[in-house]
C-alpha positions in Angstrom: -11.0 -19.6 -5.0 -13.1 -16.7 -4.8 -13.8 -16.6 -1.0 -9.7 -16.9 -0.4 -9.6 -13.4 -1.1 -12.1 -12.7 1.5 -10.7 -15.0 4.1 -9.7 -12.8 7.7 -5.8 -12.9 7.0 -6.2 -11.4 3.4 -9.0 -8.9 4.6 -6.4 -7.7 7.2 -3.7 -6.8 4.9 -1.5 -6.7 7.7 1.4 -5.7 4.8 -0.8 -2.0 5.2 -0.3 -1.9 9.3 3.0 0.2 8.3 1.1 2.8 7.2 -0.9 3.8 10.8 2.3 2.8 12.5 5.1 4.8 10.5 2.9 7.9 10.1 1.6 7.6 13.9 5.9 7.4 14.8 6.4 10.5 12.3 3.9 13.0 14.6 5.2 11.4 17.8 9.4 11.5 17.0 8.3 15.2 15.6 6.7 15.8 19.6 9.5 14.0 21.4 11.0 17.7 22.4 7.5 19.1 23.2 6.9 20.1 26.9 4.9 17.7 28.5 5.4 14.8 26.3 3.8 11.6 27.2 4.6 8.0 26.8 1.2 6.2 27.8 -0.8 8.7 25.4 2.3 8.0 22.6 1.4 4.1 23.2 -2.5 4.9 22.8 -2.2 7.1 19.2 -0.4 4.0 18.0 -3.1 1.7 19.2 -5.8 3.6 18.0 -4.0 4.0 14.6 -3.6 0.5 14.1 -7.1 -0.2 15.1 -8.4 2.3 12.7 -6.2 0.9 9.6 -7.9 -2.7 10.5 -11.1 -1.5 10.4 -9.9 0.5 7.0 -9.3 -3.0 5.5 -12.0 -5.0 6.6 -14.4 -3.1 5.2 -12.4 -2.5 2.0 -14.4 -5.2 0.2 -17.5 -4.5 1.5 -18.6 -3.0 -2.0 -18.1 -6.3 -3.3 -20.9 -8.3 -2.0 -23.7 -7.2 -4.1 -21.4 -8.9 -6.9 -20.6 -12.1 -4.9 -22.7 -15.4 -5.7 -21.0 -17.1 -2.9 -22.6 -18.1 0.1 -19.5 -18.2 1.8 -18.2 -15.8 -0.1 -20.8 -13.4 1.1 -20.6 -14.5 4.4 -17.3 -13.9 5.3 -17.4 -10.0 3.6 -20.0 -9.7 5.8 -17.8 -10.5 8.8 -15.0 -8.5 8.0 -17.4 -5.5 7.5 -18.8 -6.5 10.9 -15.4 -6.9 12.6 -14.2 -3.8 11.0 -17.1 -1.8 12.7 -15.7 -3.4 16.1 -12.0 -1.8 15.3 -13.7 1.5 14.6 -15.4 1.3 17.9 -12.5 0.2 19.8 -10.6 3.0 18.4 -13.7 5.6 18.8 -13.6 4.8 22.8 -9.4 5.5 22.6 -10.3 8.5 20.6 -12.8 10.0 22.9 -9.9 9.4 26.1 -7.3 11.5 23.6 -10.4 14.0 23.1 -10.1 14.6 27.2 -6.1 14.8 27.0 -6.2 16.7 24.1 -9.0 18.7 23.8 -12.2 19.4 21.4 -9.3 20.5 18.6 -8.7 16.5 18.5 -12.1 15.5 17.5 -12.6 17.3 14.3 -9.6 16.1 13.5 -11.2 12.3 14.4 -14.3 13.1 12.9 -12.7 13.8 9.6 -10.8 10.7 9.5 -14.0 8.4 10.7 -15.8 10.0 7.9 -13.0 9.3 5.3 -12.8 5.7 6.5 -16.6 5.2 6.3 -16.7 6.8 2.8 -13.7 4.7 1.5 -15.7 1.7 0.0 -19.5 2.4 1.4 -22.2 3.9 -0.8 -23.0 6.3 -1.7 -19.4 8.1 -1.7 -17.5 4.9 -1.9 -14.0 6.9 -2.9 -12.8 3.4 -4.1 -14.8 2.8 -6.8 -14.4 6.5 -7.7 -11.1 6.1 -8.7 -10.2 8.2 -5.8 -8.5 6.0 -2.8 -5.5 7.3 -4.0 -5.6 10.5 -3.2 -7.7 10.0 -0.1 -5.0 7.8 1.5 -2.7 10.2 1.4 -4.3 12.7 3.5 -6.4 10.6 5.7 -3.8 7.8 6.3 -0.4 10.0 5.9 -1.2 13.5 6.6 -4.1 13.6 8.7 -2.2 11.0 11.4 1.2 12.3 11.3 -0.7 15.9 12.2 -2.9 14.0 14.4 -0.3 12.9 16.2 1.8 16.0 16.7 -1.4 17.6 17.8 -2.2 15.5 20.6 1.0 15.3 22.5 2.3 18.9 21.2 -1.2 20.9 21.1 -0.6 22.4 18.0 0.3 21.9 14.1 3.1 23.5 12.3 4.2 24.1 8.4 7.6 22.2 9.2 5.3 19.5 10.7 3.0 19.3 7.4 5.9 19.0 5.6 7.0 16.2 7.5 4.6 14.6 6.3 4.7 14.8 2.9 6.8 11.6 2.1 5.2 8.8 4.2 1.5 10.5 3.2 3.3 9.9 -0.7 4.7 5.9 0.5 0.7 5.8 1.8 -0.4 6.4 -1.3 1.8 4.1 -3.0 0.8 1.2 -1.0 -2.7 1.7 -1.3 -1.8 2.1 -5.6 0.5 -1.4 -5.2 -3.0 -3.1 -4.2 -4.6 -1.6 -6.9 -2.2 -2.7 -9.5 -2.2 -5.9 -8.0 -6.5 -6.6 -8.2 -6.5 -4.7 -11.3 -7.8 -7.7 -13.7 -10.1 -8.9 -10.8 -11.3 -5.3 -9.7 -12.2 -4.7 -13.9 -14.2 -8.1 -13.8 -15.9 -7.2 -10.6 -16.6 -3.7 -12.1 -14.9 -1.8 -9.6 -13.5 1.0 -11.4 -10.1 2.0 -9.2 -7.8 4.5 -10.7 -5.6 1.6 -11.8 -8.7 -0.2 -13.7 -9.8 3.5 -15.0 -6.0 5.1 -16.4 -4.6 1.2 -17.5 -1.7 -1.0 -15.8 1.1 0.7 -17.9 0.0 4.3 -16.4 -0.6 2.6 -13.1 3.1 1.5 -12.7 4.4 4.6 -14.2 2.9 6.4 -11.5 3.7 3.6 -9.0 7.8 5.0 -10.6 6.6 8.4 -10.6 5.5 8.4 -6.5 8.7 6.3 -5.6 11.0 9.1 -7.2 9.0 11.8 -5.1 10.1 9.8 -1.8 13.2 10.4 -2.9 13.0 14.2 -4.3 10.7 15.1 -1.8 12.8 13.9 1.4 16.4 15.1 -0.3 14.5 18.7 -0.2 13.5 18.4 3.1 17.1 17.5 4.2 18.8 20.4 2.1 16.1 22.8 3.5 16.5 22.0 7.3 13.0 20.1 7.8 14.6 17.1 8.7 18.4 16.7 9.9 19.8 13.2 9.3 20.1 10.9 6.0 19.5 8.0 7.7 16.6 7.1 5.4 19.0 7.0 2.2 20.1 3.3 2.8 16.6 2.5 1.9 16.6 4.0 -1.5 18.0 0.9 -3.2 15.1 -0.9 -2.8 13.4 1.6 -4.8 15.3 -0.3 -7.9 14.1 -3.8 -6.3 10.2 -2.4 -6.5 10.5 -1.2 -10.0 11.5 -4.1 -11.1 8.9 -6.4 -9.2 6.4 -4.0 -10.4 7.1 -4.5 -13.9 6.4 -8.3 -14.3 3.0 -9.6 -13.3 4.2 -12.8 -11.2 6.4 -9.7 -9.0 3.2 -7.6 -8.9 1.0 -10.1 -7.0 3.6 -9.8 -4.0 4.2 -6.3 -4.9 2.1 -4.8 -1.8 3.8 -7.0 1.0 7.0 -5.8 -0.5 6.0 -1.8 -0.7 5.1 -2.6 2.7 8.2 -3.8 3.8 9.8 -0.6 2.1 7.6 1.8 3.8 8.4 0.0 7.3 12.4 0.5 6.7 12.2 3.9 5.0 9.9 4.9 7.7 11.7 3.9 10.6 14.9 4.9 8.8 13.2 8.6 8.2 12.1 8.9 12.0 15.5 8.3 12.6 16.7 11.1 10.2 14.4 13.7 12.3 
């Protein structure tokens, strides 16, 4: 039914929660060396990560309710966009703590990101319906925290830092594009042009391929050059085969994001490892 996909557990999408907490652990494993290095505030940029990526999805479908006839329908994107605001609060009040630990270098960083999670599905920029989410999620949800993170424990961002970076910010992006390709025939019908509904499901999972391939280019460079020292993260690679094959039928693509999910939680935790 058409309010299911607005209920609280599907608004959540807690599959997307290993996004804020892989790229949080990348800036914090990165910082673990640092001078001064502390736990508690470790704790709190994980916290305020997940917090943010809540209130990311529940106001993911806020664009939706001028299109809604449902009363209940309507009534339940109206809480997630209301609960969502709460989780941007919440994380706002552990922000402005980190702003005092950190100093004023932290809060354009945190303004950025609030302004990018705002604009993701909210007239007038709405980035969603421009076709751009994709691109945004990769530097407000992959490079943006694992820099974040670095900064606020460490005081300072590095090249070999931003590099880091590059292959969760890449697994962030191909999450956000598994969603897409899931909702694509709903999303047309609803008139919410995404990049999937604007380039076509074949491009879409070619360039779902095309992103998983670059996890694996992208990190293999980063291991031959130095930036990272183990290969921990190479036992996850074989699900990359599992994915591609899930992604190519479409009773595998309506589970596909729980399942790029799962492979961003293992490769992540499996890349930390490898720092």
């Amino acid at each position: 039914m058409q309010q299911d996909k607005y209920s609280l557990g599907r608004a959540l999408r807690p599959f997307s929660f290993s996004v804020a907490l892989i790229t949080c652990l990348v800036g914090i494993v990165s910082a673990l060396q640092q001078p001064g290095f502390s736990y508690s505030a470790a704790v709190l940029i994980i916290l305020a990560a997940l917090l943010l990526q809540a209130g990311v999805n529940l106001i993911n479908d806020h664009a939706d309710l001028q299109r809604l006839s449902s009363t209940l329908a309507r009534g339940r994107v109206v809480r997630n966009f209301r609960l969502g605001l709460v989780c941007f609060l919440l994380a706002a009040v552990i922000g402005i703590y980190l702003i005092s630990y950190a100093g004023l270098g932290l809060l354009l960083l945190l303004l950025v990101g609030l302004a990018g999670a705002l604009g993701y599905t909210v007239e007038p920029v709405n980035f969603k319906r421009r076709g751009l989410a994709v691109i945004l999620v990769f530097w407000l949800m992959g490079v943006l925290m694992v820099c974040g993170s670095y900064y606020i424990l460490a005081g300072e961002v590095n090249w070999p830092l931003f590099w880091r970076s590059i292959p969760v910010s890449l697994i962030s992006s191909l999450l956000l594009l598994a969603n897409e390709i899931r909702d694509v025939d709903s999303d047309r019908a609803a008139g919410i042009n995404t990049l999937t509904v604007r380039i076509g499901i074949t491009r879409a999972r070619k360039l779902y391929l095309l992103l998983l391939l670059s996890v694996v280019l992208v990190t293999s460079l980063l291991w031959i050059t130095g930036v990272i020292d183990g290969i921990w993260w190479l036992a996850s690679v074989p699900l990359i085969w599992l994915l591609y094959k899930q992604q190519q039928e479409a009773q595998g693509r309506a589970s596909l994001p729980p399942a790029s999910g799962r492979f961003f939680m293992l490769f992540g935790l499996l890349y930390c490892l490898s720092l």
